[in-house]
N, C-alpha and C positions, 0 to 999 in steps of 0.2 A: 795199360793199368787203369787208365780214366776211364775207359771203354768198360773194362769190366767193373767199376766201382759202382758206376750209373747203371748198367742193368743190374746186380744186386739193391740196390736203392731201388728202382724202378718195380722189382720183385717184391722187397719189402711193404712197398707202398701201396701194392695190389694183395700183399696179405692182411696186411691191417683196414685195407678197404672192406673182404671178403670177411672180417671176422661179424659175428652175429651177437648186438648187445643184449641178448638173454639166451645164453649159452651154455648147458657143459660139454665140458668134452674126458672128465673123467669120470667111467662109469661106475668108481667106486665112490662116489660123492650123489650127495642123497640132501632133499630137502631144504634147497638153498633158499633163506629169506630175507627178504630187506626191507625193512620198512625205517618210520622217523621214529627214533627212540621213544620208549616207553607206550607207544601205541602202534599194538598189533594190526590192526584194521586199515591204517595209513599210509600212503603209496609214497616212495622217500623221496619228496621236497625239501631243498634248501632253500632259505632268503641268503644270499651272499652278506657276507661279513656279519655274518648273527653269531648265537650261539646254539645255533638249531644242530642236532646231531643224528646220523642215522645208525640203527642197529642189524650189524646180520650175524644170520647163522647160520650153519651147515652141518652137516654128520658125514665123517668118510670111514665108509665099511671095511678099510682096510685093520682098522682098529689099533694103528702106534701113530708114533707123533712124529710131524712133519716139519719142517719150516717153511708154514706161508708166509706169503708175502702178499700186499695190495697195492693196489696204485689206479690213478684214474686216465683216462683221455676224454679231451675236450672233444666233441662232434658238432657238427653240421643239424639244422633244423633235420635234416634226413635221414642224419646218424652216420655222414660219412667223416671219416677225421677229418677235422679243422689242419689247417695249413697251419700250423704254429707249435715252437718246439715248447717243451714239457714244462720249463720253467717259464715262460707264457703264461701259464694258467694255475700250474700250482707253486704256493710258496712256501718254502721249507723245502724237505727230504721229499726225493721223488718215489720214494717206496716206503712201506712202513710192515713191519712184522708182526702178523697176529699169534701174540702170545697166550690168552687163554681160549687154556682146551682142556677138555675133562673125558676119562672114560665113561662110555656106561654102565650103567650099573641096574640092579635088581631087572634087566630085562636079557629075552633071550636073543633078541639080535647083537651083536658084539657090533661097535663102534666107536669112534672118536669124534666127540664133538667140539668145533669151535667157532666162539663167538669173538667179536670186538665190535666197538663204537668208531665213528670216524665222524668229522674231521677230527685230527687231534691239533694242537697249538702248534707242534712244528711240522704239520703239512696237511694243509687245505689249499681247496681250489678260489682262485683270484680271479675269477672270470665268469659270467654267469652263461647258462646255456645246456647244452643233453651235455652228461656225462657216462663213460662205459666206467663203471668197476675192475679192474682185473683183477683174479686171484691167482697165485702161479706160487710154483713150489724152488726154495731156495733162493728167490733172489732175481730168478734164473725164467724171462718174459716169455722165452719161448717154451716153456712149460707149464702153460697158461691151461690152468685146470676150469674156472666158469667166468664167466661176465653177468653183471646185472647191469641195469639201465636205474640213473636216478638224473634228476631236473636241480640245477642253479638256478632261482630267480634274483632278478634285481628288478625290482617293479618301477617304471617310467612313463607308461601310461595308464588312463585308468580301464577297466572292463568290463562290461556287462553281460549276462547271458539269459535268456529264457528259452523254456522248450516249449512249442509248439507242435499242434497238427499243420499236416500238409496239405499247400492248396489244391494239390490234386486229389480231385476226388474217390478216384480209384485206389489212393493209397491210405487215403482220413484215419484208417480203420486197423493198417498195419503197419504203418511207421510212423519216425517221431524226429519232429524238425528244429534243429535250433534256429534260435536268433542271437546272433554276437554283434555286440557293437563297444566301438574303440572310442576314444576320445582322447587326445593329443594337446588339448588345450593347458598349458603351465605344462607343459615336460618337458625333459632334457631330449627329446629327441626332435632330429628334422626330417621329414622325409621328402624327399623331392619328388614323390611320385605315388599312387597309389599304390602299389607292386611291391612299394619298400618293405610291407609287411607280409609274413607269412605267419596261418595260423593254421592250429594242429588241431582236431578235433577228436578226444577219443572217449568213447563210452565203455565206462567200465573199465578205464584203463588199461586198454587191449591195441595195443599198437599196432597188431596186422590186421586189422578195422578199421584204421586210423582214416579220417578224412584229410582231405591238405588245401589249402585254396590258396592264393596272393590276387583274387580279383574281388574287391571287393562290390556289392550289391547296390550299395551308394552309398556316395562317397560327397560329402559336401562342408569344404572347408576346416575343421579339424577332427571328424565324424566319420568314421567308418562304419556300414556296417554289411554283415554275411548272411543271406537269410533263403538264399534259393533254393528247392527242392533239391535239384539234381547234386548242389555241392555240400547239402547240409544234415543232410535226411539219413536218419541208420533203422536199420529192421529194429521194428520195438521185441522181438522176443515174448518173452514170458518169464516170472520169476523161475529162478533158478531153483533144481533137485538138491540134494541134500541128503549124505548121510553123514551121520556122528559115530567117529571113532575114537572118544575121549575115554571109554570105556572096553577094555578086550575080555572083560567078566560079565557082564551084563549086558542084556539084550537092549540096544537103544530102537526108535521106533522105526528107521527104515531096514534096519537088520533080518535076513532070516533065519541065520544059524550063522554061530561062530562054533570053531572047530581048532580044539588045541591039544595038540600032538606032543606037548612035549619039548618040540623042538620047533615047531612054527604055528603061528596064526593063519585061521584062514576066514574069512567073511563073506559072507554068502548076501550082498543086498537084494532086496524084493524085485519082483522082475518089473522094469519099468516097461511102460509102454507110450503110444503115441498122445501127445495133447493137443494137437492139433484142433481136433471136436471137441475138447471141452470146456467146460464151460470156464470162463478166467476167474480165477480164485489167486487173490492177492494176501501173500504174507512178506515178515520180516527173516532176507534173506544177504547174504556177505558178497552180493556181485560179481563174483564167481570164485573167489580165492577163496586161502584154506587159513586156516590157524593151526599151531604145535599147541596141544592143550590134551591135560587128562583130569579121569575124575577121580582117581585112587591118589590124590595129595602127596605126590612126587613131583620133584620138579621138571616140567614138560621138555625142555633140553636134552637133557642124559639121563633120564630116569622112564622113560615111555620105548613101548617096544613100538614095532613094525608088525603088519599084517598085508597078506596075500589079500587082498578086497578084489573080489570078484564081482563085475557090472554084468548083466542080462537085459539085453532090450529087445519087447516082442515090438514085432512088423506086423503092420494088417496082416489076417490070414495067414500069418505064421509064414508069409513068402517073402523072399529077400526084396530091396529095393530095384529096380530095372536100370543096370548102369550107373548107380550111385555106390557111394562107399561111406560106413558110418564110422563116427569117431566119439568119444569120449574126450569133452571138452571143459575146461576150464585150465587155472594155475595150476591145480593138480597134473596137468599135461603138459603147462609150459604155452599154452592157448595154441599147441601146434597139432596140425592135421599131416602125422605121418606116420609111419611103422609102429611107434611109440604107442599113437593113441588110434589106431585103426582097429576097429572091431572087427571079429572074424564070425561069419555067418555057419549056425551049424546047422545042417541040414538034417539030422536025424533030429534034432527038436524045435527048428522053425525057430531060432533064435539068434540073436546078434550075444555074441560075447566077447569078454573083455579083464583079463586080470592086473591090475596094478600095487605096485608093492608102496605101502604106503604108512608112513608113524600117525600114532596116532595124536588125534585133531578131530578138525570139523570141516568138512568137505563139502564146497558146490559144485555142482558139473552142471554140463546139458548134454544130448546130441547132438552133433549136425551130421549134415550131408555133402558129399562134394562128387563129382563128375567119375568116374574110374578113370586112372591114371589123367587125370588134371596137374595141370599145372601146379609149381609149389604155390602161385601167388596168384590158384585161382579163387575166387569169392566162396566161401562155406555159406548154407542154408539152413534155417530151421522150421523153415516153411513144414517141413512131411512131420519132421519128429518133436518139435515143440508148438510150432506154429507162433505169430505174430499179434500181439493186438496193445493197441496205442497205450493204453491207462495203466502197462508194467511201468516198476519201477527200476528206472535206469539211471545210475550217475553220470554225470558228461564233463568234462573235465579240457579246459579250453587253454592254450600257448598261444600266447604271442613271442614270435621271432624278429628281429632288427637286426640288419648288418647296415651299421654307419659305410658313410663314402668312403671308399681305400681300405676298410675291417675285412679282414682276413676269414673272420667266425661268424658264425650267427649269435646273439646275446639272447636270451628269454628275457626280455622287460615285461611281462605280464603272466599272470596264470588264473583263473579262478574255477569253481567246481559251483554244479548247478542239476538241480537233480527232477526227474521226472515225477514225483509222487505223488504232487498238488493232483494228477490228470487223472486221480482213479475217480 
């Protein structure tokens, strides 16, 4: 009997390792979002014991009502679970019930939408550091319908961050380098060593980009700082594409034909093609996320339909890439390079295409490129189909991790955001 309790445990412990903090896994759920309440644009940060609050929402096309339920887990700087049982880290009720949900209404897709705020007063998280969301039906964890990722801070050091050009010459031109530096002087923390800290560096809020370091560049007496090429430096990109689907009556300006049957939306955007050669042209764009927003003055939740949005990307010469494979990239995808968002090359017209079923908002994407049959966690490229150059405008968005002597978790004592703009 102990024999078999420990490998179920043991089981357990390898599924909750394997799960993925931005996740669904029902494929009748549609548009899952989270940000800090009241601003859409906002990537969901908590200050621990505030009254900071985050908002999501979701639509499930199943279209009756459900009993969700949510709950958090505490993670590891890497996102693996924290050794520490549930009441550890949250206080109160270890699940909580999302009660509003509405049909929709005046559109032709049929669904259920529901929103809530969290934390609430009888159950928030006690502990700072990455947190998984879960959402599960009934009560009932292993019926674990999506996960999001959001951040607890408790700030103990102070931080700073600047983006630079890189010293290598060869890259001046197409990436872009931070400098992070720490200061430990009057904080609650000790660290015995330079190692003690780990810090997360993501651009654009895009965690399988993410950089990671615990070596710091110099380190002199309560001063840290991070600044080398090879651990700090992200491809600069190019501002982000863009179409607007806030309107399914009107033609917005990357639109080439909308088409309404009756019974579905279908949008036809312009045929993009490679940026590589040209010339960098700088605007105001949402770094790669989408918004729920419309322009017929319905409320954007349960009142906006869904459209079939069709992507077209020409290739030089109308010929496919040689051992590469394209994707249609941003939030809109989930920033993953898989079946989901793989282009399929059509050979009778020299084109990459691409349909996504999508409510309407305001959408960024890019292309990239990646290897044929590459690994899931090999590097994507924008090199062929956007191309690189230093003076985009990039957010960079910096953690600090701590695990005191004998701490079970990693803590986030620090966080700040720090943006490429100054560089055009």
């Amino acid at each position: 009997m102990k024999y078999t309790l420990a490998v179920l445990l043991s089981l357990l412990s390898l599924i909750a390792a394997a799960q993925d903090p931005d996740r669904t896994y029902k494929a009748s759920v549609h548009s899952v979002k989270l940000y800090r309440a009241g601003d859409i644009y906002a990537y969901p940060v908590l200050s621990l014991n505030s009254n900071d609050q985050l908002e999501l929402h979701f639509d499930d096309f199943d279209g009756d009502v459900k009993n969700y339920y949510y709950s958090f887990q505490l993670c590891n700087a890497d996102w693996t679970p924290c050794d520490l049982q549930r009441f550890d880290y949250i206080r109160g009720f270890q699940s909580s019930r999302i009660s509003n949900y509405r049909s929709s209404s005046i559109s032709m897709t049929r669904y259920t939408h529901y929103q809530c705020q969290f934390p609430e007063r009888n159950m928030t998280p006690s502990r700072s550091g990455n947190y998984m969301l879960k959402v599960f039906i009934n009560d009932h964890e292993n019926e674990l319908v999506f996960t999001k990722r959001f951040l607890v801070v408790e700030n103990k050091v102070s931080i700073g961050a600047t983006v630079m050009q890189p010293f290598n010459a060869s890259n001046f031109k197409t990436l872009q380098r931070l400098q992070v530096g720490i200061n430990t002087a009057n904080s609650q923390v000790r660290a015995f060593s330079p190692q003690d800290f780990k810090i997360v560096m993501l651009q654009n809020n895009i965690w399988s980009t993410a950089l990671r370091t615990d070596r710091p560049d110099i380190f002199r007496g309560n001063y840290y700082e991070y600044s080398s090429d090879e651990g700090t430096s992200f491809s600069a990109g190019k501002e982000w594409r863009w179409i607007d689907l806030r309107s399914l009556q009107l033609l917005s300006d990357r639109m080439q034909r909308i088409v309404d049957t009756g019974k579905r939306y279908d949008v036809f955007i312009k045929p993009d093609v490679e940026r590589k050669q040209q010339v960098y042209l700088y605007y105001t764009d949402l770094d790669g996320i989408y918004t729920i927003e419309n322009r017929e003055g319905n409320n954007p939740y349960w009142q906006s339909d869904y459209a079939y949005t069709h992507f077209t990307f020409v290739p030089p010469g109308n010929q496919p890439y040689n051992g590469k494979d394209v994707y249609v990239y941003g939030e809109l995808t989930g920033y993953a390079t898989d079946a989901g968002s793989k282009m399929d090359f059509n050979e009778s017209m020299g084109v990459y295409e691409k349909t996504l079923f999508l409510k309407q908002g305001y959408y960024n994407y890019s292309y990239v490129t990646k290897p044929v049959n590459a690994a899931p966690g090999a590097p994507l490229s924008l090199e062929n189909t956007e191309g690189n150059y230093y003076g985009t405008e990039n957010s960079y968005t910096i953690l600090v991790y701590y695990r005191a002597f004998g701490g079970r978790s990693d803590e986030l004592i620090a966080w700040t955001k720090v943006s490429s703009y100054f560089q055009r």
